[in-house]
C-alpha positions as CSV (number, residue, x, y, z in Angstrom):
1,X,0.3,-79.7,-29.3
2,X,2.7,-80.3,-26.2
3,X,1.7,-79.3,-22.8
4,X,4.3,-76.3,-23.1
5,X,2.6,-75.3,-25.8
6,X,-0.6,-74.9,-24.1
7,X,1.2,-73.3,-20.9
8,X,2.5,-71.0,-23.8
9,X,-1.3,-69.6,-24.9
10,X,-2.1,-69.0,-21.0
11,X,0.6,-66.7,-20.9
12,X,-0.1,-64.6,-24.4
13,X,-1.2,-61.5,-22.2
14,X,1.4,-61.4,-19.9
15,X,5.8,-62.0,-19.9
16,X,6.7,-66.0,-20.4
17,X,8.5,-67.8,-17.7
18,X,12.0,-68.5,-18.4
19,X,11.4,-72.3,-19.1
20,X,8.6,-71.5,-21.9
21,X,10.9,-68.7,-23.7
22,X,13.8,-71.7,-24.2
23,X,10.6,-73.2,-25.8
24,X,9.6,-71.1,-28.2
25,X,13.2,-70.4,-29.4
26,X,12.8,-74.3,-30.6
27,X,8.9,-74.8,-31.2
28,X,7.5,-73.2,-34.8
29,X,4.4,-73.2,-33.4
30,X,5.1,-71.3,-30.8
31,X,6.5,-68.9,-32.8
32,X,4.4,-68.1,-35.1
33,X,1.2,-67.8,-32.4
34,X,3.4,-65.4,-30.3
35,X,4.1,-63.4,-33.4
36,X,0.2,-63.4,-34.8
37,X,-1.0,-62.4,-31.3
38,X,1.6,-59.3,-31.7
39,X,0.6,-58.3,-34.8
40,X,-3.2,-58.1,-33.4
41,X,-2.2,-56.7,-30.5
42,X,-4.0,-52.8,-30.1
43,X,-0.9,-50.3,-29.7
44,X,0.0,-49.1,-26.6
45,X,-1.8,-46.0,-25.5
46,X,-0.3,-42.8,-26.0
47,X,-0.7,-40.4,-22.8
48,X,-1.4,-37.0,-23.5
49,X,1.0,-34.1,-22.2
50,X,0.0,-32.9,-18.9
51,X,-3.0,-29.4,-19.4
52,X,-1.1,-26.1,-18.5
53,X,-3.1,-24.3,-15.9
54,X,-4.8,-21.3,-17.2
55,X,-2.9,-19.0,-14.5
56,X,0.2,-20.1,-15.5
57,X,-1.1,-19.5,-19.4
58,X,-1.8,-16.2,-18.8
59,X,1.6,-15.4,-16.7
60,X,3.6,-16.6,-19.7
61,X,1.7,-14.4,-21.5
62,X,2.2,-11.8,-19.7
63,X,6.1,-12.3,-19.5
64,X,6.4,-12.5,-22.9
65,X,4.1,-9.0,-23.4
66,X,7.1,-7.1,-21.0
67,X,9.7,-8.6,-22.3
68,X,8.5,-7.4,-25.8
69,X,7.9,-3.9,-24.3
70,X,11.2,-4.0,-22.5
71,X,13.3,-5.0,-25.2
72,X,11.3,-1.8,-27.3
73,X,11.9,0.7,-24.4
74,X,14.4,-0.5,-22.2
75,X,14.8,2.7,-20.6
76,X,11.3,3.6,-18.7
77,X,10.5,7.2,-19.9
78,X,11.5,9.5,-16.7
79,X,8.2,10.3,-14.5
80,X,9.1,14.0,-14.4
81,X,8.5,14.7,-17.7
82,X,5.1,13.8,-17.6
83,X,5.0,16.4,-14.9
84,X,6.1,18.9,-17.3
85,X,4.2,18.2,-20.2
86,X,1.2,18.3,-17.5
87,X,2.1,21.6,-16.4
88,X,2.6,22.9,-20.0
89,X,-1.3,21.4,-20.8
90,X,-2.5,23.7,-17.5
91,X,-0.5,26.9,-18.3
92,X,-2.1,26.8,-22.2
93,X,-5.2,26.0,-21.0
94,X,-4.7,28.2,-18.2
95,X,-3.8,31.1,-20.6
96,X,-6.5,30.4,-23.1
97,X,-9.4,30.7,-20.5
98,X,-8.2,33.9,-19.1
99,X,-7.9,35.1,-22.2
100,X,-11.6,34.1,-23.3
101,X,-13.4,35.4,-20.0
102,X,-11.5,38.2,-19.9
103,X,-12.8,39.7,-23.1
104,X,-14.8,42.4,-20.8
105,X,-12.3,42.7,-17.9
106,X,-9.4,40.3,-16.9
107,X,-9.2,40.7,-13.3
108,X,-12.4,41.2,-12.0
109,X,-11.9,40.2,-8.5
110,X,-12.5,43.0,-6.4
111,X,-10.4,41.9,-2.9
112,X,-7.9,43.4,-2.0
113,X,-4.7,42.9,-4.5
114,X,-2.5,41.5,-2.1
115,X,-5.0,38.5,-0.9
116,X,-6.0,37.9,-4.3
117,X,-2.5,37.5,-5.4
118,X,-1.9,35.7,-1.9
119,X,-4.8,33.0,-2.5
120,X,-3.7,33.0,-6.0
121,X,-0.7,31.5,-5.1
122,X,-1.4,29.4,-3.0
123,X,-3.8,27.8,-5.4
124,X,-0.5,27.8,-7.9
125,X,1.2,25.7,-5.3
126,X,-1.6,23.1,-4.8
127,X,-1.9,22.6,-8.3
128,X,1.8,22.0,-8.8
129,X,1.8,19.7,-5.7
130,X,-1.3,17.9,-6.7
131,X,1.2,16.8,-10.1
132,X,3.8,15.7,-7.7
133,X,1.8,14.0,-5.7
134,X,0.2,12.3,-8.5
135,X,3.2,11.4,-10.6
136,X,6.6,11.1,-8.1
137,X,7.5,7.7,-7.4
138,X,9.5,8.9,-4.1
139,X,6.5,6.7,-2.2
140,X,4.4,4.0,-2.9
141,X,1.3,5.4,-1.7
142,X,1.0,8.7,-0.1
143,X,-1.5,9.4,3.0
144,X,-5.2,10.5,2.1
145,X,-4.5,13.4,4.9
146,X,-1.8,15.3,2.9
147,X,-4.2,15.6,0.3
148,X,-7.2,16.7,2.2
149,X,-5.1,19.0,4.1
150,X,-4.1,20.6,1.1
151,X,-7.2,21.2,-0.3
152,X,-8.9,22.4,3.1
153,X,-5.9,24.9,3.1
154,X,-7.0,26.2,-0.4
155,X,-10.4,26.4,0.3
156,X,-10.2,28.2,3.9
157,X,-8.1,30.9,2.1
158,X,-10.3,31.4,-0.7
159,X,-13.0,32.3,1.9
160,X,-10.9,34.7,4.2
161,X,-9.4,36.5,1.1
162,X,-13.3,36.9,-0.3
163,X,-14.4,40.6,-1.1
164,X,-18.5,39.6,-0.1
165,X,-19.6,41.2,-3.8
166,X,-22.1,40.2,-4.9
167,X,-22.8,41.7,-8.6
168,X,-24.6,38.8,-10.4
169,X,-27.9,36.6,-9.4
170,X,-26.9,33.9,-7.5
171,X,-28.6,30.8,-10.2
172,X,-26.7,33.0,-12.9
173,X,-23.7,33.9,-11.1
174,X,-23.5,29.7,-10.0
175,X,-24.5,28.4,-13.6
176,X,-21.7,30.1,-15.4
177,X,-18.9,29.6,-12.8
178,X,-19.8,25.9,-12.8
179,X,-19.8,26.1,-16.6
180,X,-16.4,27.3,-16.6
181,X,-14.5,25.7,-14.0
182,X,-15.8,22.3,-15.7
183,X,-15.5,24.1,-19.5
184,X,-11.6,24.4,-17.8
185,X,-11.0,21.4,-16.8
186,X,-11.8,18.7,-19.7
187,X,-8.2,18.9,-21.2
188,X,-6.3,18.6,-17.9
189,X,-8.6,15.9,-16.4
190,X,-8.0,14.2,-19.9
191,X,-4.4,13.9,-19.6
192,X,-4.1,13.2,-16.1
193,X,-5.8,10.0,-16.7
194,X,-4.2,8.5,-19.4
195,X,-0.9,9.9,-17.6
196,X,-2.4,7.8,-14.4
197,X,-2.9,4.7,-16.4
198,X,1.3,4.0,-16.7
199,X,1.0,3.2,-13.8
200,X,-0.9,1.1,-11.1
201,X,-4.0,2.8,-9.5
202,X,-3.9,4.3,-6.6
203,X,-6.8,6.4,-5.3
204,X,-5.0,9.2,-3.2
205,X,-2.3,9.7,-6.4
206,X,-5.7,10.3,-8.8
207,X,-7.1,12.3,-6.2
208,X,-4.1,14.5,-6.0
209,X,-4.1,14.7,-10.0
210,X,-7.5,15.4,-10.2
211,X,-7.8,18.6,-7.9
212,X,-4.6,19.4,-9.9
213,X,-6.1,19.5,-13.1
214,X,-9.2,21.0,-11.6
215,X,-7.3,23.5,-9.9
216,X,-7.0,25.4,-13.4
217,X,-10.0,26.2,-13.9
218,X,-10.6,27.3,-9.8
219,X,-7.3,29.8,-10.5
220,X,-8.8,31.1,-13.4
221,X,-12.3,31.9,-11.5
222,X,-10.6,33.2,-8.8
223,X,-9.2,35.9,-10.4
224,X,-12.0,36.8,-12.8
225,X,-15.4,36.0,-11.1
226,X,-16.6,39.9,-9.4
227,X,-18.5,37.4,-7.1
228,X,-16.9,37.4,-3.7
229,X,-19.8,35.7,-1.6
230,X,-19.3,32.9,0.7
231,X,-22.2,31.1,-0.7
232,X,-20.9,31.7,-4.3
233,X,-17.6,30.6,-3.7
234,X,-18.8,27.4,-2.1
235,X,-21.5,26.3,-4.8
236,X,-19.7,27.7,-7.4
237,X,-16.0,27.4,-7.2
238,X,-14.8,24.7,-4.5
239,X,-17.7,22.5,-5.0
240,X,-17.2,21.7,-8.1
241,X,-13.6,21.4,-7.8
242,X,-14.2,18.8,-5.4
243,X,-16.4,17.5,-7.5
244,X,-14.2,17.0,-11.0
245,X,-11.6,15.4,-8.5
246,X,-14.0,12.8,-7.4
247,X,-14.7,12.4,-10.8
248,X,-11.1,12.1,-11.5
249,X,-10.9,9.3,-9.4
250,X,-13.8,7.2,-10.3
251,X,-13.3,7.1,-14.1
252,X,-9.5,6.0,-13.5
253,X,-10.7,3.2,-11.4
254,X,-12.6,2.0,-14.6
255,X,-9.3,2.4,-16.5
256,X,-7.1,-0.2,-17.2
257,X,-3.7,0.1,-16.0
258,X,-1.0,-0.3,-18.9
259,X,2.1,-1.3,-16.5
260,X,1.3,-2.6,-12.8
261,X,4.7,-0.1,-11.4
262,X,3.8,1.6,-8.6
């Protein structure tokens, strides 16, 4: 073994000098022991693509979910219509109830005509604002004052225009109002929220849908209910209208949102 054979075996791990490659062209040797140590050699490692972050996971995901939906529906289905179909749902109900309480006397309300019809439009016009407010894209958000000025508005007119009757007891006269009013509202408050969930939430909109939907129910008392009290118009018909709104709210804050659109 020549001395450039041993310089050879010192460099088996590592590139050969110029001066030992012309070597090993013309030494057998050389040859062969660069060829075994190859062959042994453990393959080169092979890296592993780079992880996707779970975020961006989930965002492709997602883009591929809308594209899907977009592709299906490429038109979004106009916001006005579910404003209709919502004001069709309160006029049956609306109809239906008066036509169940009013088995033994429709209009019951002893005011004077002209406030109760006065009131009862004005509690025609919150209700169809409420579904505007609660549906119309014309604004992202709307202000929480609109709403509450609205409903103070209803409520201050339902006491002026009372006719301070008072023909039932007050637990009895409260239980079945209450009864009502909610009885009333189930359907409405139903399709509000799943309405609601097209788009994002928004806690004024749902509050302006749910003393929409509640709203039916208050119309239909006002008319019918002989009880014209302060107190029983408080307990019994804008408390709980308040109530069914707050309600409103709350569940659709624990429902998912199908699209994110304002």
């Amino acid at each position: 073994m020549t001395p450039e054979c041993e310089r050879v075996m010192d460099h088996l791990e590592g590139p050969l000098p110029p001066e030992l490659t012309s070597h090993v062209a013309g030494c057998e040797d050389c040859r062969a022991l660069l060829g075994g140590f190859q062959a042994l050699a453990p393959p080169p490692a092979v890296r592993a693509p780079p992880a996707i972050p779970f975020n961006e996971v989930k965002l492709e995901e997602t883009r591929r979910r809308s594209l899907t939906e977009l592709a299906a529906a490429p038109r979004p289905t106009p916001w006005w219509r579910d404003v209709l179909v919502l004001l069709a749902t309160y006029l049956g109900v609306g109809a239906v109830g008066l036509a169940v309480v009013g088995r033994h006397g429709l209009l019951l309300n002893s005011a004077p005509s002209l406030e109760v019809a006065g009131v009862a439009l004005l509690i025609v016009t919150a209700v169809g604002g409420g579904a505007m407010l609660g549906f119309a894209p014309a604004r992202r958000s709307w202000p929480l004052g609109w709403v509450a000025l609205g409903a103070g508005v209803v409520a201050l007119a339902q006491l002026l225009g009372r006719s301070g009757a008072q023909v039932r007891p007050v637990i009895t006269g409260a239980l079945g109002c209450m009864g009502t009013e909610v009885a009333l509202s189930v359907v409405p408050l139903a399709l509000a929220l799943v309405l609601l969930c097209r788009s994002a939430y928004q806690p004024v909109r749902a509050l302006a849908a749910g003393l929409s939907s509640a709203g039916v129910g208050l119309l239909v008392l006002h008319v019918h209910c002989p009880d014209g009290t302060a107190d029983h118009l408080m307990l019994s018909h804008l408390l709980p209208w308040v109530a069914l709104a707050g309600v409103a709210v709350f569940i659709r804050s624990r429902l998912p949102s199908r699209t994110y659109a304002p």
